[in-house]
GUMIVO-584067 format. One record per atom (N, C-alpha, C): residue number from 1; atom name; x, y, z. Coordinates in Angstrom, 2 decimals. Example, Ala and Ser with C-alpha at 12.3 -4.5 7.8 and 13.67 -1.06 7.14 Angstrom:
<sites>
[site 1, 'N', [13.19, -5.69, 7.80]]
[site 1, 'CA', [12.30, -4.50, 7.80]]
[site 1, 'C', [13.20, -3.30, 7.80]]
[site 2, 'N', [12.85, -2.25, 7.08]]
[site 2, 'CA', [13.67, -1.06, 7.14]]
[site 2, 'C', [12.90, 0.03, 7.87]]
</sites>
This chain:
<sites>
[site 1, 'N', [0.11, 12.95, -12.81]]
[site 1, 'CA', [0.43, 11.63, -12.31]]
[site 1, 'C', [1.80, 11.68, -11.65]]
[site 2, 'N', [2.01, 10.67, -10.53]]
[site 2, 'CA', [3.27, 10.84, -9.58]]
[site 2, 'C', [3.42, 9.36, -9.57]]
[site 3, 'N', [4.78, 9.03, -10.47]]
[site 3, 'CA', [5.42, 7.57, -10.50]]
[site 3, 'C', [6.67, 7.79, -9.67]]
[site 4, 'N', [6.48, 6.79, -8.72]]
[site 4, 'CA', [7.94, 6.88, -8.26]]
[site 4, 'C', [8.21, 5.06, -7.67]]
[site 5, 'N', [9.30, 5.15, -7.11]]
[site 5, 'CA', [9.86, 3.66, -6.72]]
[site 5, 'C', [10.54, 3.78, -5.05]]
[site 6, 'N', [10.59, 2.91, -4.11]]
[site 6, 'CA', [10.91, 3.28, -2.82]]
[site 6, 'C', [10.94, 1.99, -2.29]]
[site 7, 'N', [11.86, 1.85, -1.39]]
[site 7, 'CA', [12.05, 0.21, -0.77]]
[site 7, 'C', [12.51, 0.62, 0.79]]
[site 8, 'N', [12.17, -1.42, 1.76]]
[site 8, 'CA', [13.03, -0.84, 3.06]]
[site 8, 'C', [13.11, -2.12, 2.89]]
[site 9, 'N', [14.42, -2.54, 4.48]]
[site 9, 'CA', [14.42, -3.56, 4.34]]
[site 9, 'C', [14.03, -4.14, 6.01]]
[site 10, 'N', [13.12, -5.19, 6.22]]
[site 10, 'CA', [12.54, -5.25, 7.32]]
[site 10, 'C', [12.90, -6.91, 7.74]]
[site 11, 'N', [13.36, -6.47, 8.81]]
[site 11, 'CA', [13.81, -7.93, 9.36]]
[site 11, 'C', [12.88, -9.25, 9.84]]
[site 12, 'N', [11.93, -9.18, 8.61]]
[site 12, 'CA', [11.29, -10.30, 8.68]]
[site 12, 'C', [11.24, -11.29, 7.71]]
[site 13, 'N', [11.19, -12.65, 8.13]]
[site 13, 'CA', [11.02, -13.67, 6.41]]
[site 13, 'C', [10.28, -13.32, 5.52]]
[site 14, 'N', [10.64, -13.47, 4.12]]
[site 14, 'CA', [9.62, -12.89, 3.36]]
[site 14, 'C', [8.16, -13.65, 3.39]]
[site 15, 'N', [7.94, -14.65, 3.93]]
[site 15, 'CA', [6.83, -15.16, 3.69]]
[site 15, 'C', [5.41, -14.46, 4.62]]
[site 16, 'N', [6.06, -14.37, 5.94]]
[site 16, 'CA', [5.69, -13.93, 6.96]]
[site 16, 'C', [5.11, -11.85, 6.44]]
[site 17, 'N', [6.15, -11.75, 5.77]]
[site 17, 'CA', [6.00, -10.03, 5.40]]
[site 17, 'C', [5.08, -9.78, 4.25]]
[site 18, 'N', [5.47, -10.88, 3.35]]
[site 18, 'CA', [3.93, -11.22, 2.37]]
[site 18, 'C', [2.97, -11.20, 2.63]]
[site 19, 'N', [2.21, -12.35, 3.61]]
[site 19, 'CA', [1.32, -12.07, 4.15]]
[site 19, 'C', [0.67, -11.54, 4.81]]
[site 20, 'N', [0.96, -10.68, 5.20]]
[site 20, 'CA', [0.50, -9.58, 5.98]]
[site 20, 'C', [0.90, -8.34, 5.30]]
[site 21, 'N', [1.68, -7.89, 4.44]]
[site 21, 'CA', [1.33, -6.62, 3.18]]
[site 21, 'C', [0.08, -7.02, 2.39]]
[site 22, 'N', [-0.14, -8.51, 1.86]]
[site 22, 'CA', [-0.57, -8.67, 0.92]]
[site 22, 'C', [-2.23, -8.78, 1.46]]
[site 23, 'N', [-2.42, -8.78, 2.47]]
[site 23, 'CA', [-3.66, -8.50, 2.96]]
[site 23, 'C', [-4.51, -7.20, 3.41]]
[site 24, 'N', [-5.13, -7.05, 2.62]]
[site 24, 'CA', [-6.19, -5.13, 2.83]]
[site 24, 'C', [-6.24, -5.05, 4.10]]
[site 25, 'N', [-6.61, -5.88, 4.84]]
[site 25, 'CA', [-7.83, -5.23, 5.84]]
[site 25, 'C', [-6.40, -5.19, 7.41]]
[site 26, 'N', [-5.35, -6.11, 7.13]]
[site 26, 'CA', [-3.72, -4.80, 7.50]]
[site 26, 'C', [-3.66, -3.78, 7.44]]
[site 27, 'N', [-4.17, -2.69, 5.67]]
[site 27, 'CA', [-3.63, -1.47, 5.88]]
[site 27, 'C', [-3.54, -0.75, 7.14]]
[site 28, 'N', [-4.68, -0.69, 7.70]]
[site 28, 'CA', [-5.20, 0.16, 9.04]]
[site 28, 'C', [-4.15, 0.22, 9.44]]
[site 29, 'N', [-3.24, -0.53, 10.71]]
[site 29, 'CA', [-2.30, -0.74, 11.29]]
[site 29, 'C', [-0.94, -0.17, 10.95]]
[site 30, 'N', [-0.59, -0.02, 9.43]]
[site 30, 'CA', [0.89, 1.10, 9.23]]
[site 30, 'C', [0.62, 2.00, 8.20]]
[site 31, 'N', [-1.01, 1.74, 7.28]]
[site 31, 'CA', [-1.12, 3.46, 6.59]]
[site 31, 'C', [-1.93, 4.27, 7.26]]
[site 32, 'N', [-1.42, 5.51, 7.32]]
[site 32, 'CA', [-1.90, 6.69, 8.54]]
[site 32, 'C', [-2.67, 7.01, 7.63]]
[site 33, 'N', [-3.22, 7.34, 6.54]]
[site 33, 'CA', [-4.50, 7.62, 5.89]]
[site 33, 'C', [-5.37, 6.44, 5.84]]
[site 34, 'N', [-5.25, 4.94, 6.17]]
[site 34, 'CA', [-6.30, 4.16, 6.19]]
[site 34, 'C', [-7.03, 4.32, 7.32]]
[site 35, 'N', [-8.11, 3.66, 7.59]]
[site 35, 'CA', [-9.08, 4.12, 8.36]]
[site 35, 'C', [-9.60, 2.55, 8.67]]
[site 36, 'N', [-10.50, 2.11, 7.58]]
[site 36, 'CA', [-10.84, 0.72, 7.59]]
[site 36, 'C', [-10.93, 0.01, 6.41]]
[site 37, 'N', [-10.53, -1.21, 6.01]]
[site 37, 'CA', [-10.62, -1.86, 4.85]]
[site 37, 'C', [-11.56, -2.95, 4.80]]
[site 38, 'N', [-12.72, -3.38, 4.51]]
[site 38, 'CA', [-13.52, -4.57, 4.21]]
[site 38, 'C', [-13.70, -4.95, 3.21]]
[site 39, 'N', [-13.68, -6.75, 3.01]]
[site 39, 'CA', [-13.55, -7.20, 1.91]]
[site 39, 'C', [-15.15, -6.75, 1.23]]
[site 40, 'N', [-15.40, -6.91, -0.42]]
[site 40, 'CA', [-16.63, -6.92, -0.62]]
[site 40, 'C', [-16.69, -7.70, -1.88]]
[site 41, 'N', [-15.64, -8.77, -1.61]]
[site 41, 'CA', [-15.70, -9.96, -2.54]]
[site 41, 'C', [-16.13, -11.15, -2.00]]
[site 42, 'N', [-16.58, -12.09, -2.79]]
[site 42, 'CA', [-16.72, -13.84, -1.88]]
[site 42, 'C', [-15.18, -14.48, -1.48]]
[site 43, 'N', [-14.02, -13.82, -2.21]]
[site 43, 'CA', [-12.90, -14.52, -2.10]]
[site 43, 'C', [-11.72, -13.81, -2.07]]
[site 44, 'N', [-11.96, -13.29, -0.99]]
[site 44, 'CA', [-10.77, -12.11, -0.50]]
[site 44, 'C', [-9.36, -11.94, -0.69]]
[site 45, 'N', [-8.68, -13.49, -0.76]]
[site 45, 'CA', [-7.51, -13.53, -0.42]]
[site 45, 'C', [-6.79, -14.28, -2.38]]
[site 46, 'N', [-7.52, -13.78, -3.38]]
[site 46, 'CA', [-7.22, -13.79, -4.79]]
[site 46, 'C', [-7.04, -12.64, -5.52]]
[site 47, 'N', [-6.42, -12.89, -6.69]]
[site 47, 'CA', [-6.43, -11.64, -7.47]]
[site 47, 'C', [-7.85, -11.96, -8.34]]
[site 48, 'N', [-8.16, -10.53, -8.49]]
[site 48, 'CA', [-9.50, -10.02, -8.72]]
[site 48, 'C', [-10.45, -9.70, -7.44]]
[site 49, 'N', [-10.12, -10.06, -6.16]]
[site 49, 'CA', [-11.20, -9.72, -5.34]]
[site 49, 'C', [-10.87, -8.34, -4.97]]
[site 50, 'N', [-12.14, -7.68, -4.33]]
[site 50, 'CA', [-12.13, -6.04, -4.36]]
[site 50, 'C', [-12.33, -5.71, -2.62]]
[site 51, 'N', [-12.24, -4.72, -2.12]]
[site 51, 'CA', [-12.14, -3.95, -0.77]]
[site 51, 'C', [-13.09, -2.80, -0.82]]
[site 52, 'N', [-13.45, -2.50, 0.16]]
[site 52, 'CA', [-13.87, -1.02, 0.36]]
[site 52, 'C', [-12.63, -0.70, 1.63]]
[site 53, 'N', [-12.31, 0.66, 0.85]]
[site 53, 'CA', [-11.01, 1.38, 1.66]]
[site 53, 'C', [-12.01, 2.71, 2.51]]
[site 54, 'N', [-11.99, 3.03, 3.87]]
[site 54, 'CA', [-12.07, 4.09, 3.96]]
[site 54, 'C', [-10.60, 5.05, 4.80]]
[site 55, 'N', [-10.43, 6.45, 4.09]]
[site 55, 'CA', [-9.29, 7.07, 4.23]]
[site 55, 'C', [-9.50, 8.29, 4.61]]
[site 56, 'N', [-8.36, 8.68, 5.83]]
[site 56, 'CA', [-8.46, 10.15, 5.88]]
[site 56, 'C', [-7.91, 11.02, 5.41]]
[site 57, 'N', [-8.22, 11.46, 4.22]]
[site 57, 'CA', [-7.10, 12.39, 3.54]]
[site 57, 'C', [-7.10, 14.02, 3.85]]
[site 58, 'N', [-6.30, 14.09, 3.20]]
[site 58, 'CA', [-6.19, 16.08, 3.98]]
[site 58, 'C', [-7.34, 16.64, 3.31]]
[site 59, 'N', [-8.34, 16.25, 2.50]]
[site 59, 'CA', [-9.25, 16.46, 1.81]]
[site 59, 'C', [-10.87, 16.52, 2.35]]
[site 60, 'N', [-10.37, 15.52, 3.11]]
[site 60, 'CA', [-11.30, 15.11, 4.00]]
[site 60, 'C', [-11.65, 13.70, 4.14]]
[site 61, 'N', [-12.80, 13.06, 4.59]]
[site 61, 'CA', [-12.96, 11.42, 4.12]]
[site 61, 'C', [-13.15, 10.87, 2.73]]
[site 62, 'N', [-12.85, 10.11, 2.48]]
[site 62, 'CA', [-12.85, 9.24, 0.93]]
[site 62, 'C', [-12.90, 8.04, 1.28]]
[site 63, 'N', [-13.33, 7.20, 0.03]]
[site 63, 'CA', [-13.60, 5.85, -0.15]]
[site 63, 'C', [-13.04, 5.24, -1.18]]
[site 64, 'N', [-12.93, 4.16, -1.60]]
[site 64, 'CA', [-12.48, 3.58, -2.46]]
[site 64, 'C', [-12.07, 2.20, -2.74]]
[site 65, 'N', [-12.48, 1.88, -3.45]]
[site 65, 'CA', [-12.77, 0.42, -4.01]]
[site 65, 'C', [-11.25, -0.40, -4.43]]
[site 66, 'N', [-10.67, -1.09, -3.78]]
[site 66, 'CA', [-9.68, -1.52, -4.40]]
[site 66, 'C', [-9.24, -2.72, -4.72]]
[site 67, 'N', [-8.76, -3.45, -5.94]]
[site 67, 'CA', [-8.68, -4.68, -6.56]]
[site 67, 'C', [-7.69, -5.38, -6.22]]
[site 68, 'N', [-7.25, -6.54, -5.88]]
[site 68, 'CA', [-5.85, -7.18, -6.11]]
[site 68, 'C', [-5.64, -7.58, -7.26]]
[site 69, 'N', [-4.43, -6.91, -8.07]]
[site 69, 'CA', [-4.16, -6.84, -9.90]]
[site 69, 'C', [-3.32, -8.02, -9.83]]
[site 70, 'N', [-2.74, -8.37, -8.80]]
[site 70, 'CA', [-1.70, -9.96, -8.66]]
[site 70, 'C', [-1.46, -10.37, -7.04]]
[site 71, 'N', [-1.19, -11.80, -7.05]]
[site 71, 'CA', [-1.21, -12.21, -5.82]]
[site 71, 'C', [0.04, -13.40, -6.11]]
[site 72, 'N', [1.44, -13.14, -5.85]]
[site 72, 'CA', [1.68, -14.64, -6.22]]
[site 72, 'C', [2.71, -14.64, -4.97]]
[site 73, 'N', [2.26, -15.40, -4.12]]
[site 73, 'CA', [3.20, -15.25, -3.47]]
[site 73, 'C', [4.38, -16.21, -3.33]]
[site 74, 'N', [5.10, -15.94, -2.42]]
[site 74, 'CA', [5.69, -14.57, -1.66]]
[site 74, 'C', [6.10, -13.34, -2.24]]
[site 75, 'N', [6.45, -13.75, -3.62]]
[site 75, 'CA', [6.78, -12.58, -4.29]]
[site 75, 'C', [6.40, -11.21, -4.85]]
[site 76, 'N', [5.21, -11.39, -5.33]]
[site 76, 'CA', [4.66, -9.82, -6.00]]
[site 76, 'C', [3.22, -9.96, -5.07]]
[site 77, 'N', [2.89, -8.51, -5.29]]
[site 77, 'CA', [1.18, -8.05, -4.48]]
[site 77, 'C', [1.59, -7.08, -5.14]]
[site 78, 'N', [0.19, -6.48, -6.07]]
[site 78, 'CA', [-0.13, -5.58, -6.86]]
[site 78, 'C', [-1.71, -5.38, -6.37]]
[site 79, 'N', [-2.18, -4.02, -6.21]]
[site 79, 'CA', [-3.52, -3.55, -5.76]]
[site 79, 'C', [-3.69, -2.23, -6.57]]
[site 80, 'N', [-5.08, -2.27, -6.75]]
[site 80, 'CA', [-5.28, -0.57, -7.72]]
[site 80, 'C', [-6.37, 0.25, -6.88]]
[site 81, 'N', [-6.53, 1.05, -7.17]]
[site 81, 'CA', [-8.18, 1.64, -6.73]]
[site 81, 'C', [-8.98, 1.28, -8.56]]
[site 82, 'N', [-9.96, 1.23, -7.98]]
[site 82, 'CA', [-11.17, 0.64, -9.14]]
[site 82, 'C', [-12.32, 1.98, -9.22]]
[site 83, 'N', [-12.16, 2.94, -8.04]]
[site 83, 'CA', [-13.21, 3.98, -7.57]]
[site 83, 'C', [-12.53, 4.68, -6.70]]
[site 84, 'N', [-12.97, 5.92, -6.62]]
[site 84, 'CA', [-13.03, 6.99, -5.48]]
[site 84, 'C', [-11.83, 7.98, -5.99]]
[site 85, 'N', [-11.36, 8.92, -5.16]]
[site 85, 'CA', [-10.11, 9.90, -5.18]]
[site 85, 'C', [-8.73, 9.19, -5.50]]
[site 86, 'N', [-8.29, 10.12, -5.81]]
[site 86, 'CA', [-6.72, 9.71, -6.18]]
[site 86, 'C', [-6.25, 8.12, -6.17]]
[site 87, 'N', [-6.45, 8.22, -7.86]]
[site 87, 'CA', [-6.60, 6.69, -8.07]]
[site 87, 'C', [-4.69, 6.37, -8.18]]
[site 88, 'N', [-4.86, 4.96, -7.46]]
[site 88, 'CA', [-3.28, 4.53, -7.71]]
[site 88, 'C', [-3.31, 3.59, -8.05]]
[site 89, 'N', [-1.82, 2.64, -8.07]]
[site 89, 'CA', [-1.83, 1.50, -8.47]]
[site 89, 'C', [-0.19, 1.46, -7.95]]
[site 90, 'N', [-0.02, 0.10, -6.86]]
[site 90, 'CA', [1.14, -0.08, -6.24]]
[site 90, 'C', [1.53, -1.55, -6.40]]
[site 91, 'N', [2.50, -1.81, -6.60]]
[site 91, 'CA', [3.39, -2.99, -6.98]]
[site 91, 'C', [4.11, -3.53, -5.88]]
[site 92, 'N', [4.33, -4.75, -5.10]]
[site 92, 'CA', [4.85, -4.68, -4.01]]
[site 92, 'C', [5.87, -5.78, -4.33]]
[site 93, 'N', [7.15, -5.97, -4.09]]
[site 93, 'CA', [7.92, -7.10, -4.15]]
[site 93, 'C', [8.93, -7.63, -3.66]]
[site 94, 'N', [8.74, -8.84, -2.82]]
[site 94, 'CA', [9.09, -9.26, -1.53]]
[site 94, 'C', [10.81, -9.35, -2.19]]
[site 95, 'N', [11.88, -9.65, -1.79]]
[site 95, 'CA', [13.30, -10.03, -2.28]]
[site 95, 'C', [13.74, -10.47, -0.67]]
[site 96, 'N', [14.27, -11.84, -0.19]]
[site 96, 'CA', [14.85, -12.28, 0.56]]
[site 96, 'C', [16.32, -11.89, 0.61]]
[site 97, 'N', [16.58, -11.73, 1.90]]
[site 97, 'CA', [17.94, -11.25, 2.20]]
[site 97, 'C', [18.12, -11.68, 3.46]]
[site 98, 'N', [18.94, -12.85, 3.33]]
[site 98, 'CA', [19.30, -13.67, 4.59]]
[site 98, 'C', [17.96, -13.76, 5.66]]
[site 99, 'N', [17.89, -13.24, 6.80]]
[site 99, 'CA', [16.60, -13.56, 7.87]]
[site 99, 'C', [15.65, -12.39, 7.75]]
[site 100, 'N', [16.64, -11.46, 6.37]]
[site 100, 'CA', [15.63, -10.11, 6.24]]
[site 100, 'C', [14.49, -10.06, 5.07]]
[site 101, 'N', [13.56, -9.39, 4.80]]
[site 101, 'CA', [13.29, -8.78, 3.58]]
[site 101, 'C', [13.44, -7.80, 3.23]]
[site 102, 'N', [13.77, -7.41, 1.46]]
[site 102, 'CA', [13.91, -6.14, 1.27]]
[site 102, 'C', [12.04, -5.84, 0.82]]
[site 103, 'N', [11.74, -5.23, 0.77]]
[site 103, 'CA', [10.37, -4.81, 0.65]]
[site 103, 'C', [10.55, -3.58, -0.63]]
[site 104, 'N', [10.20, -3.79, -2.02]]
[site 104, 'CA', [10.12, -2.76, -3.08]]
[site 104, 'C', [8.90, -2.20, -3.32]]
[site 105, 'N', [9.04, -1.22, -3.66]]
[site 105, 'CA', [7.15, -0.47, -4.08]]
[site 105, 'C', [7.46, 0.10, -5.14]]
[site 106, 'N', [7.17, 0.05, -6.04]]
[site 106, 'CA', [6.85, 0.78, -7.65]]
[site 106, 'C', [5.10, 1.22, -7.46]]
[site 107, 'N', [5.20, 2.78, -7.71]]
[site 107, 'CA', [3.65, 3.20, -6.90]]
[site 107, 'C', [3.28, 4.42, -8.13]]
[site 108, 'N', [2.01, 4.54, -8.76]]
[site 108, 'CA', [1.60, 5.38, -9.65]]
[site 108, 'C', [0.37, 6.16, -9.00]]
[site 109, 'N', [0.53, 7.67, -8.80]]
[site 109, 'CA', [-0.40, 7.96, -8.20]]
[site 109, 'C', [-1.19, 8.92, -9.12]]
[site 110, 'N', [-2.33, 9.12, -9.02]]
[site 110, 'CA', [-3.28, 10.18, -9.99]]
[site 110, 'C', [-3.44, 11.45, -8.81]]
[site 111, 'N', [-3.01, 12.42, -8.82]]
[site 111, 'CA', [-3.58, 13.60, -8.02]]
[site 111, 'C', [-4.53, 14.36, -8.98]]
[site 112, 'N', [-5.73, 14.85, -8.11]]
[site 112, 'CA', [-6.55, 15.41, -8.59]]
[site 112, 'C', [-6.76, 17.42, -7.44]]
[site 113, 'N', [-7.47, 17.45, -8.18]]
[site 113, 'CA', [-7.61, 19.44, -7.90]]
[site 113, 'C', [-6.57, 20.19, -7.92]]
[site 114, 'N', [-6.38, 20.66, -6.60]]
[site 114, 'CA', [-5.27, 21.75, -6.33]]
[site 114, 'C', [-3.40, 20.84, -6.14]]
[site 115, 'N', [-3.83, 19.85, -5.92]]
[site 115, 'CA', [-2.76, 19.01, -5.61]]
[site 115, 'C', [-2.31, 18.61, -7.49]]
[site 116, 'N', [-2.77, 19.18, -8.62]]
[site 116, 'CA', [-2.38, 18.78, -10.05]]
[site 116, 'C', [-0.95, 19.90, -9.75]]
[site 117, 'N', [-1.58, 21.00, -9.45]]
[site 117, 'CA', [-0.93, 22.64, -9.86]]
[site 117, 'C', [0.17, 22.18, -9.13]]
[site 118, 'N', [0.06, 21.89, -7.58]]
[site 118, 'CA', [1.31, 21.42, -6.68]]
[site 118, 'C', [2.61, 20.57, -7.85]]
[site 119, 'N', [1.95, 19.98, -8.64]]
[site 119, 'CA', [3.23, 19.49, -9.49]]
[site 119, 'C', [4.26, 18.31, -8.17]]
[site 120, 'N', [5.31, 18.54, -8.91]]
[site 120, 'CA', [6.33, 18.08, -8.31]]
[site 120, 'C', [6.41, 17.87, -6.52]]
[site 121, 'N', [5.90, 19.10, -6.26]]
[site 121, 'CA', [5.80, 19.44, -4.81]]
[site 121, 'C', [4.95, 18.41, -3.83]]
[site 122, 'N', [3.69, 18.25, -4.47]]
[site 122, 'CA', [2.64, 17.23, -4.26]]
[site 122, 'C', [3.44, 15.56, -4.33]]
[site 123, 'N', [3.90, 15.65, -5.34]]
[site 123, 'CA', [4.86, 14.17, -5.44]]
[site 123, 'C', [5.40, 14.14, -4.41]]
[site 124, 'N', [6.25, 14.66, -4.27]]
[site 124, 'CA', [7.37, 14.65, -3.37]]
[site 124, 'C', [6.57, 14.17, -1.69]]
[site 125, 'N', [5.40, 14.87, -1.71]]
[site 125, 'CA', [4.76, 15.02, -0.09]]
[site 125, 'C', [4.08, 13.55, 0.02]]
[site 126, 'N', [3.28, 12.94, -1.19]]
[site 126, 'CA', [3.01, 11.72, -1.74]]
[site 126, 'C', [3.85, 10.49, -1.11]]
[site 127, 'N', [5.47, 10.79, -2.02]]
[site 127, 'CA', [6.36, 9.97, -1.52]]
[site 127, 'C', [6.81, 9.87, 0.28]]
[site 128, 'N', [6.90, 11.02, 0.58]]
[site 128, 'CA', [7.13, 11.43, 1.79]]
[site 128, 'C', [6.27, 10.65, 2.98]]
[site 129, 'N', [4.55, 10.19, 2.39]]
[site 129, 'CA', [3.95, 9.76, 3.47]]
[site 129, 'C', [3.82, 8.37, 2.82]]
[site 130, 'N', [4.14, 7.90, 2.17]]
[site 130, 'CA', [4.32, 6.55, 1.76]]
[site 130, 'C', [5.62, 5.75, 2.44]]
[site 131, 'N', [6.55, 6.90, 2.35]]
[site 131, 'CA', [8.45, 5.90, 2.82]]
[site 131, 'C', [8.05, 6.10, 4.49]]
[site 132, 'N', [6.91, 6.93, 4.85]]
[site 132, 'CA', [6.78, 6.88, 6.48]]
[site 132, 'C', [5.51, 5.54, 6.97]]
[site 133, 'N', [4.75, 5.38, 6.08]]
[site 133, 'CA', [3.77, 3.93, 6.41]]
[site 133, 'C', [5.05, 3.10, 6.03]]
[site 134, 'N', [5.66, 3.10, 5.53]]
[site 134, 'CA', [7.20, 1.54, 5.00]]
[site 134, 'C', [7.39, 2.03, 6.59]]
[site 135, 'N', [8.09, 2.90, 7.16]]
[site 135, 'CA', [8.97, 3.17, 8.33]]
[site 135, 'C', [8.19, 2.23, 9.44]]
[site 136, 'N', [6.40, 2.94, 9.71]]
[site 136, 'CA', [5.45, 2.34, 10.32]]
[site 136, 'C', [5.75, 0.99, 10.55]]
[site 137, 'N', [5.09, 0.27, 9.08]]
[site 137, 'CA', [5.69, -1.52, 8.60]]
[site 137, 'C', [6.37, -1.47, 9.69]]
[site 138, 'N', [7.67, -1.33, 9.12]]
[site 138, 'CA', [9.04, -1.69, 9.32]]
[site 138, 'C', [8.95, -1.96, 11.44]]
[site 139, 'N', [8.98, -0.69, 11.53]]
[site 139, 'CA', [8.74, -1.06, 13.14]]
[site 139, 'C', [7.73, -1.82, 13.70]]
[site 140, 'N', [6.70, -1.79, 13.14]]
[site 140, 'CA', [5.82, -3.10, 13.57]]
[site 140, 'C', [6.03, -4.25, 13.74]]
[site 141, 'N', [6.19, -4.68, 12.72]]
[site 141, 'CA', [6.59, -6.10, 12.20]]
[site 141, 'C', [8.33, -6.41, 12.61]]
[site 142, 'N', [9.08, -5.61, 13.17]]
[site 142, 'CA', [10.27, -5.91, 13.60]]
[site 142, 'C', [10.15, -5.67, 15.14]]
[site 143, 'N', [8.65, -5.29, 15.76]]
[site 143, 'CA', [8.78, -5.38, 17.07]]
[site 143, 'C', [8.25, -6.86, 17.15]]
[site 144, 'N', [7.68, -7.23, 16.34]]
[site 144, 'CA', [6.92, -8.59, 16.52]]
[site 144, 'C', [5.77, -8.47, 16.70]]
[site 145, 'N', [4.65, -7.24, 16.37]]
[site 145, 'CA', [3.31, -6.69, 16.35]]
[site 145, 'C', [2.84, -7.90, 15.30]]
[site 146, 'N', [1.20, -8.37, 15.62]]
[site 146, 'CA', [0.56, -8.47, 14.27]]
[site 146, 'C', [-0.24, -7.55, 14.32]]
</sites>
């Protein structure tokens, strides 16, 4: 397992940056392993409703089912995988700073196969493509993209 913590701070209101982290079918647009997200709940935009994720991992394609564990906004968005490869679970939490947000991630990841043995190394590459989808965010949403 690979726990780690990582923040940016993106010059948007937090309300505005909430909503649009706190929505799945966004990922596409700043995680480079998402692919496509569809809801496959009646009520998408609650905690408890679920997604189908599809991802391109260095593995190859994967799928995966993922829950919203909290929704309160502006402040926290929490999502897990429920199914598929490398199960996680990420914590998201908005903090206002003047016209900015700081954006926090507390992120638990499960690596599975050859990526266990990687150890530390695997973490590290983990973190590495996570603080680059924040970077993604970050320039998006500070060019004024939706």
């Amino acid at each position: 397992m690979v726990a780690f913590q990582t923040s940016v701070r993106i010059m948007r209101p937090r309300h505005e940056l909430f909503a649009y982290v706190a929505d799945p079918t966004q990922f596409p647009h700043w995680n480079s392993a998402v692919e496509s997200v569809r809801a496959t709940s009646t009520r998408p935009g609650e905690a408890g409703s679920t997604f189908l994720m599809r991802r391109a991992l260095p593995t190859g394609p994967a799928e995966n089912t993922l829950e919203i564990l909290e929704l309160t906004p502006p402040t926290t968005f929490a999502i897990r995988t429920t199914s598929g490869p490398t199960p996680f679970v990420y914590r998201y939490r908005f903090m206002a700073d003047g016209v900015a947000t700081i954006l926090e991630l507390d992120a638990t990841v499960e690596l599975a196969g050859l990526a266990t043995l990687a150890g530390p190394l695997a973490g590290r590459a983990v973190r590495r493509g996570v603080d680059a989808n924040l970077a993604t965010l970050k320039h998006l949403l500070e060019a004024g993209a939706d």
